[in-house]
C-alpha positions in Angstrom: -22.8 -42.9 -27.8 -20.1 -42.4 -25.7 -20.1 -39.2 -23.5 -17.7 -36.5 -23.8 -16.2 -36.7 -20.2 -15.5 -40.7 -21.6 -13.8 -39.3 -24.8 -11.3 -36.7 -23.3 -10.4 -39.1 -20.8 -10.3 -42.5 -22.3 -6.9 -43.8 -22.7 -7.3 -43.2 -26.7 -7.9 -39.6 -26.2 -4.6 -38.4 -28.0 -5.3 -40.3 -31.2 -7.8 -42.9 -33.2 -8.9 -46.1 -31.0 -6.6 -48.8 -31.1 -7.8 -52.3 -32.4 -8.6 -53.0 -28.2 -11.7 -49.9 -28.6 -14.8 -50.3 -30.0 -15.4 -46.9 -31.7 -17.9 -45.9 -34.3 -17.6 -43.7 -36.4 -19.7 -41.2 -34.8 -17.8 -41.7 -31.4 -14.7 -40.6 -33.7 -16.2 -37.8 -34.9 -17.4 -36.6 -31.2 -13.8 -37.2 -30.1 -12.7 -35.0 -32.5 -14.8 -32.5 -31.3 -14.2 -33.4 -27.9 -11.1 -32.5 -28.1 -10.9 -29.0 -30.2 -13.0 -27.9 -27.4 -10.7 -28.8 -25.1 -7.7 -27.2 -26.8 -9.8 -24.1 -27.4 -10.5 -23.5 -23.8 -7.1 -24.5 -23.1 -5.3 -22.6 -25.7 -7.9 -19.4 -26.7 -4.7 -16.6 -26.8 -2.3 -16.0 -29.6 1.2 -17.7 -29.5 2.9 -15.3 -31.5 4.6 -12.9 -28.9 7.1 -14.5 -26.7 7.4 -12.1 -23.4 11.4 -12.2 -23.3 11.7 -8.7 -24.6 9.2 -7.3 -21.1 11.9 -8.6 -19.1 10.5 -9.8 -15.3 6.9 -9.4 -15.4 3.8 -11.2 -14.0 2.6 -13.9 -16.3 1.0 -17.0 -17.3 3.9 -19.5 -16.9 4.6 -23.4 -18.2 7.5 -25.5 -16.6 8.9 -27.8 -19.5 9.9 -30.9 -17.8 11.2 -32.2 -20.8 13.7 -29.6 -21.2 17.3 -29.8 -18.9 16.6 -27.6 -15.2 13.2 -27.3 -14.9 12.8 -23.8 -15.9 9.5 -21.9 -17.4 8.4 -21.1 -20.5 5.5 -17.7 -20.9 2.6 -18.9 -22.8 3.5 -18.2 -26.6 6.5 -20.8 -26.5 4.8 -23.4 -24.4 2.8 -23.9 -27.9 5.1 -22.4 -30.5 8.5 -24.1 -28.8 7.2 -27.0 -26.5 4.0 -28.1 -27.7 4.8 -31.5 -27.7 7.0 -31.2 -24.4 5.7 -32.1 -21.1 4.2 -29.1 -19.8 3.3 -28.1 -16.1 0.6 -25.2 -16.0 2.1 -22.5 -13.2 -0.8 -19.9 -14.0 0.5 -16.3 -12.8 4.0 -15.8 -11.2 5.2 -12.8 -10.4 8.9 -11.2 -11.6 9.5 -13.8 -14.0 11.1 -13.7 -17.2 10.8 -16.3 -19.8 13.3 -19.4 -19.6 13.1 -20.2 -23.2 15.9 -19.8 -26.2 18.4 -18.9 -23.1 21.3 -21.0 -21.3 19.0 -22.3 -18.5 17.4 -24.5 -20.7 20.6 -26.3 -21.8 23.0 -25.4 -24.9 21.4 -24.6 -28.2 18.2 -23.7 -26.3 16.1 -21.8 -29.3 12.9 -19.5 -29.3 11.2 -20.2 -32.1 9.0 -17.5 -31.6 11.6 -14.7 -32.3 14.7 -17.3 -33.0 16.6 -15.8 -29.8 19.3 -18.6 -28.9 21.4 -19.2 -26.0 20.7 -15.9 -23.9 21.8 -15.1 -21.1 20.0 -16.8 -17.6 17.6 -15.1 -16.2 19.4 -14.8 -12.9 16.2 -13.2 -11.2 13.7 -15.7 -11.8 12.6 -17.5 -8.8 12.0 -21.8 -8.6 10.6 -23.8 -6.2 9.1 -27.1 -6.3 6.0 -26.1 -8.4 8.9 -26.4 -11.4 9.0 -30.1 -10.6 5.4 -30.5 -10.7 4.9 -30.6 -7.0 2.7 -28.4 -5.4 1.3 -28.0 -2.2 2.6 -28.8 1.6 1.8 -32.4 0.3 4.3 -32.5 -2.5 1.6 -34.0 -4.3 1.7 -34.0 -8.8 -0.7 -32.2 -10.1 -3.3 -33.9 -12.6 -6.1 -31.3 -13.4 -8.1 -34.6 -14.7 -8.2 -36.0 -11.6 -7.6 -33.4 -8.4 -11.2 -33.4 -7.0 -10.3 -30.8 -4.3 -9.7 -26.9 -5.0 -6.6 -25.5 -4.9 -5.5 -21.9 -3.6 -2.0 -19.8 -4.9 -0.2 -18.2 -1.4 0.1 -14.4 -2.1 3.6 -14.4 -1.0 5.0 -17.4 -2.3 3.1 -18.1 -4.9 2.9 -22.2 -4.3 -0.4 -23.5 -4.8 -2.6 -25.6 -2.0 -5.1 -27.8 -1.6 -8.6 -26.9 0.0 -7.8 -30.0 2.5 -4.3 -28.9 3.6 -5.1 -25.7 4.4 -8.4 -26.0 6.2 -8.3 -30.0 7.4 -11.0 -31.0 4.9 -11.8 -31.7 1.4 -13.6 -28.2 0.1 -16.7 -30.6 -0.5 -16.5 -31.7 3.2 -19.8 -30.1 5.4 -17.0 -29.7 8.3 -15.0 -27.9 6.3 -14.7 -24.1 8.1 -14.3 -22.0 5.4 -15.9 -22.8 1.8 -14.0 -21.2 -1.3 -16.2 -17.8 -1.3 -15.1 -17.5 2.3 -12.1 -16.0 1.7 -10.2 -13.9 -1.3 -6.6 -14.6 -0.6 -4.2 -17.2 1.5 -0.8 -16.9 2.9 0.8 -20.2 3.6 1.7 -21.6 7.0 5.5 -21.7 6.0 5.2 -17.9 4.7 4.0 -16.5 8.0 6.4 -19.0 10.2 9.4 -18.2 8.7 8.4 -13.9 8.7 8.9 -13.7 4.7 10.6 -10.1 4.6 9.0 -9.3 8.4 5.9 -9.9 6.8 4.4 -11.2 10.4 6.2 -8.8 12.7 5.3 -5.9 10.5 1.5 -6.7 9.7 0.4 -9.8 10.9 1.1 -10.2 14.7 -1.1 -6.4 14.5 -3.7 -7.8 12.6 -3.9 -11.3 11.9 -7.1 -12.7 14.5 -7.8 -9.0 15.8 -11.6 -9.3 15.6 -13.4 -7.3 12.4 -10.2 -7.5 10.7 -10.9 -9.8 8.2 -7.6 -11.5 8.7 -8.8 -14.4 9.8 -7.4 -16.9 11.3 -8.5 -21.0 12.1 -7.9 -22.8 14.9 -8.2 -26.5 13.9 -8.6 -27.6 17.8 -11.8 -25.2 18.7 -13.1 -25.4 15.1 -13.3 -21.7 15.6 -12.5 -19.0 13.1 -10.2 -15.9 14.8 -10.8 -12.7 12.8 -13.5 -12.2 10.9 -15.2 -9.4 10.0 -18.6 -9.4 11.8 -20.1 -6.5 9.9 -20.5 -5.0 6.8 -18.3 -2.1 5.1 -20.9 0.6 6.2 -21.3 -0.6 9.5 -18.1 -1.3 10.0 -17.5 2.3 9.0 -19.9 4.2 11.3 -18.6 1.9 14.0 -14.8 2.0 13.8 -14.4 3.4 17.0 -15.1 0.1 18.6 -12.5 -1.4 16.7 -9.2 -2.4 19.2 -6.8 0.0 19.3 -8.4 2.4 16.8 -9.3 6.1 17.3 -12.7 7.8 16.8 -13.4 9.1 13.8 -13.2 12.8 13.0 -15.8 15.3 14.3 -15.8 18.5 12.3 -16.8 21.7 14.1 -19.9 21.6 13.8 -20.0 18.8 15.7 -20.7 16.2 12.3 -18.5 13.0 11.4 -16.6 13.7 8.6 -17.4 12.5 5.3 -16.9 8.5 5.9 -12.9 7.4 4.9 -12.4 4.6 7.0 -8.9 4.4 6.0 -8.2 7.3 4.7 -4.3 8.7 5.7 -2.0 11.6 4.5 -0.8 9.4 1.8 -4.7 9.0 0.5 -4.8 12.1 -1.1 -3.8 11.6 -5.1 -2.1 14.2 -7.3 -5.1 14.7 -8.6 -7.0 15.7 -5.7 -4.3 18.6 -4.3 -4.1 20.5 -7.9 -7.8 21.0 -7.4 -7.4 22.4 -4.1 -5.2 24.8 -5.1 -6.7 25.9 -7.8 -9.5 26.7 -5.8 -7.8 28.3 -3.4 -6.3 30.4 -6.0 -9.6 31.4 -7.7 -11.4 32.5 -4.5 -8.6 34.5 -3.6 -8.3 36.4 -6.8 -11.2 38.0 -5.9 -10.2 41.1 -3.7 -13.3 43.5 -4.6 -15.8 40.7 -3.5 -17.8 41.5 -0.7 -17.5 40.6 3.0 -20.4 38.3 2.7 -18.8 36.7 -0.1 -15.6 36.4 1.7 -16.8 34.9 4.9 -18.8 32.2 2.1 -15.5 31.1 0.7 -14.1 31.5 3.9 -16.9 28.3 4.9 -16.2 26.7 1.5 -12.1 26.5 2.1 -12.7 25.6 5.9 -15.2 22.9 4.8 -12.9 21.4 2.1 -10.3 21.5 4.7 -11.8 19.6 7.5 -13.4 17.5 5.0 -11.3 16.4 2.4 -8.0 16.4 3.7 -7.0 12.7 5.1 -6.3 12.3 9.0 -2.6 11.5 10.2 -4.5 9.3 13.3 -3.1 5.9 12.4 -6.3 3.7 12.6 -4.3 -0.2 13.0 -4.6 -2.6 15.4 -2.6 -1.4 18.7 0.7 -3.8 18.6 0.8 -6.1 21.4 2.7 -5.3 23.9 5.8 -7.5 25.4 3.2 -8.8 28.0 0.4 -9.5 25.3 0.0 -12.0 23.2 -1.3 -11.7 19.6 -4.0 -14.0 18.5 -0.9 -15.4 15.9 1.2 -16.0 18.3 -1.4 -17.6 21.0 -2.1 -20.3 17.8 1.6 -21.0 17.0 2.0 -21.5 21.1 -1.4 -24.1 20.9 0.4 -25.8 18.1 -2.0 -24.8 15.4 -1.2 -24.2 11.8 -0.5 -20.1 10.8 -2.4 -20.0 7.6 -3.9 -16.5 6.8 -7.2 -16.1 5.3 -8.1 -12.2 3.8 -11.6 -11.8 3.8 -13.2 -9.8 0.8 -12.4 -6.2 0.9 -9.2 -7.2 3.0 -7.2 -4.5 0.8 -9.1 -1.7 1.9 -9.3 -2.4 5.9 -5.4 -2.1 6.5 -4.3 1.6 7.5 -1.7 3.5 5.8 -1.3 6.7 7.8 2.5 7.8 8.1 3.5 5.1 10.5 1.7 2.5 8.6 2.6 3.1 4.8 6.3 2.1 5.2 5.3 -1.6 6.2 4.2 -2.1 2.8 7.0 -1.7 0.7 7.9 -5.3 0.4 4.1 -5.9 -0.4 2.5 -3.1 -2.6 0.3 -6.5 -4.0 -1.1 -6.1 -0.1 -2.4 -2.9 -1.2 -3.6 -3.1 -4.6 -4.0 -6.0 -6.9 -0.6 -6.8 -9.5 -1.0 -6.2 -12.8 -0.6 -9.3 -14.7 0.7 -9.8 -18.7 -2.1 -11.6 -20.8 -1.4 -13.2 -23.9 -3.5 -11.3 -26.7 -6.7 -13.1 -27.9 -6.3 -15.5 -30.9 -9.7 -14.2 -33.4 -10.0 -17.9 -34.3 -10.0 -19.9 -31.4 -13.3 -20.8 -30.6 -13.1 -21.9 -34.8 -13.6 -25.2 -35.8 -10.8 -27.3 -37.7 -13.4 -27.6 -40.6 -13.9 -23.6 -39.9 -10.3 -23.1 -40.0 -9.9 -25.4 -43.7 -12.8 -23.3 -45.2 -11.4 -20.4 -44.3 -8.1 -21.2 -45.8 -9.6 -22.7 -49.1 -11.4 -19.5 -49.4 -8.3 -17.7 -49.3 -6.7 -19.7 -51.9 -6.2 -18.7 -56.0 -9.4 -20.2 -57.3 -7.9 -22.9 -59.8 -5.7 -24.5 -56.7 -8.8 -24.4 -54.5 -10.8 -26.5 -57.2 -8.2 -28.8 -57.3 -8.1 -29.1 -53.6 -11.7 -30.2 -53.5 -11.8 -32.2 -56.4 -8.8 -34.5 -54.5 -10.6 -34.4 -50.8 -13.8 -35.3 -53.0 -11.7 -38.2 -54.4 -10.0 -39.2 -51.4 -13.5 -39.7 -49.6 -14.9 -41.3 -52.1 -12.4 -44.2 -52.2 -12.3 -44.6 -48.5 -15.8 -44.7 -48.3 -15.4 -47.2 -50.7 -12.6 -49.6 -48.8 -14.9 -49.4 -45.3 -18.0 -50.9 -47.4 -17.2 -54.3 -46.7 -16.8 -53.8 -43.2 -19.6 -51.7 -42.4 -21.5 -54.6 -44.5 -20.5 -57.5 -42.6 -20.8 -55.6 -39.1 -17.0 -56.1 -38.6 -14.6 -53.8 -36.6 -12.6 -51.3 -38.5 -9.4 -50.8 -36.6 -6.4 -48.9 -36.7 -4.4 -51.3 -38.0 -6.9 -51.0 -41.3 -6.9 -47.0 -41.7 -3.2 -46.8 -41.2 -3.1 -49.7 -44.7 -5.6 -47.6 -46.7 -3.5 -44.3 -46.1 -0.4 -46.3 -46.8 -1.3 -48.0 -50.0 -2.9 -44.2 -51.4 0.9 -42.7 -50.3 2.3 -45.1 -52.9 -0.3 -44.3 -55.4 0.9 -40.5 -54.7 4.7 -41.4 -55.2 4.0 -43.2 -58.3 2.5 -40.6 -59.9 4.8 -38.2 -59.3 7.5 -40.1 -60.6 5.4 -40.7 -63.9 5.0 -37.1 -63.9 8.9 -36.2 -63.9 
């Protein structure tokens, strides 16, 4: 029996073997199943909601090459409006609205989700080359069927790269510096070059190779990795003071660290956290017939919460090089070395955001925190069966059309059944050639009742 990585990638696998294949019948039935698997995993959402209506929101995105422009399609229309287009899987893309049932797509563009037609473009959407079905540095075409090496989505530009582009080997490769769990998130060569809304001479040139950063960076000439954090959170924590340029942490007055922040900054402390202060503040000082003792302990408790809980305004990044410096980034670009960023896990919590530091990240809150992203609400029946599905939907039927129903399947099986006995006697090959003539010959049986019928 054939296996199922043969069956999904056969030359067949869309359809029945052609009279060249030499299927049995079991092999067709495993196909089958073969390949409801593979939509299932492929398809296990709803496509009943198109995401027009959200406007530009991060989502699931399929460029229709079929369609004029190139544009992108949100994941309800790729199935419900070009299922049977050729689609190029974009996974998650930031501001984007979809393409479909507006001008972009060419005149008399429809949604058949919610029968929208010829809207307005969606002037804010972004394209690049990953709309043409080239990704990478490499301008390669992606074919998830036969791309061997991994592939990683720049934060800022959102392209997608290989494993081998990025790092100078295939992610299999034992010379490869970083393996996948090496690193959480990549910003592309081109991104960091070309300073994608200062992103470089904001952040990067003050933190980019600083060692115990977790910016890391590669230099392809040393084999050496610039950047990376050498030691855990915790120790990392109680040992911030070493870091370059940063301050020592706080000492309270009785000579104790403070309660351990590592970047905590006047623009750590929530909404939530400053109500509460107050009203304690309020509480102990609606108390004027307490005693002295009781007013020097709240005194401690205030004083405690103060030194304690309230962020410091010490900015705690990387010291930025000054004009007689040069910054590990700009030491590789001058060695002619490749500016790819790699952010090491927990990379989002090691950059400061005192007052100084909060304002760099405008352009980049996704630096901060991770984006929200739309998903496409789960379909109850997609891990279903196509015979799960027909019982379901006989059960659901009035009881005399349902009897009916089987009675004809029963029929139809038994007379096909009947016109592959020969062939199963004599060993021969049943083609497709031969189904397609049974089929035909029963649709003229079909018509000709009907008309008798009339």
């Amino acid at each position: 029996m054939l296996s199922r990585e043969v069956l999904l990638f056969s030359p067949t696998r869309e359809g029945i073997p052609s009279s060249d294949d030499a299927f049995s019948a079991q092999d067709l039935v495993a196909a089958q199943d073969a390949l409801e698997a593979e939509a299932r995993d492929t398809i296990p959402f709803a496509f009943t909601e198109c995401t027009y209506e959200m406007g530009y929101i991060k989502q699931p995105l399929y460029a229709c090459l079929t369609c004029l422009n190139h544009r992108a399609v949100c994941a309800a229309c790729s199935v419900s409006c070009h299922g049977e287009h050729h689609l190029v899987e974009l996974f998650n893309r930031r501001h984007f609205r979809c393409d479909c049932g507006t001008e972009a797509m060419g005149a008399g563009s429809v949604c058949e989700v919610t029968n929208r037609k010829d809207a307005p473009k969606n002037n804010e959407n972004r394209y690049d080359k990953n709309f043409l079905g080239k990704f990478c540095v490499c301008g390669k075409d992606y074919d998830p069927h036969t791309e061997t090496d991994s592939m990683y989505q720049c934060l800022i530009c959102e392209d997608w790269l290989h494993h081998a582009c990025l790092i100078g080997s295939h992610v299999d490769s034992a010379d490869s510096l970083l393996a996948t769990d090496d690193f959480d998130h990549v910003l592309c060569d081109t991104c960091v070059r070309h300073d994608y809304k200062g992103v470089r001479t904001k952040l990067l040139d003050r933190y980019a190779g600083i060692e115990g950063s977790g910016v890391m960076l590669l230099d392809m000439k040393t084999k050496a990795i610039i950047g990376r954090a050498a030691l855990d959170d915790g120790d990392e924590n109680e040992n911030e003071n070493e870091g370059q340029g940063r301050n020592k942490p706080d000492v309270n007055e009785e000579g104790d660290l403070s309660e351990a922040k590592p970047h905590a900054s006047s623009g750590d402390a929530t909404d939530q956290d400053r109500p509460t202060k107050r009203a304690r503040l309020d509480e102990l000082t609606a108390k004027p017939e307490a005693s002295s003792s009781s007013s020097s302990a709240q005194h401690d408790i205030i004083k405690r919460d103060t030194v304690t809980d309230l962020p410091t305004k010490a900015c705690k990044a990387p010291l930025r090089p000054s004009p007689s410096d040069v910054s590990p980034l700009k030491r590789l670009e001058l060695g002619g070395g490749k500016l790819n960023v790699f952010f090491e896990e927990g990379w989002r919590m090691r950059w400061c955001q005192c007052q100084e530091c909060s304002p760099l990240f405008a352009d980049f809150p996704y630096f901060l925190e991770e984006e929200e992203s739309y998903e496409p609400p789960d379909d109850p029946d997609a891990h279903k069966s196509t015979h799960e599905l027909g019982m379901a939907a006989l059960s659901r039927m009035p009881r005399e059309q349902a009897i009916e129903g089987a009675i004809a399947f029963q029929g139809l099986s038994e007379r096909l059944k009947n016109y592959l006995r020969p062939y199963s006697e004599s060993g021969a090959t049943v083609t497709k050639e031969l189904i397609d003539e049974f089929f035909a010959k029963e649709r003229e049986v079909l018509l000709e009742q009907m008309q008798q019928n009339r």
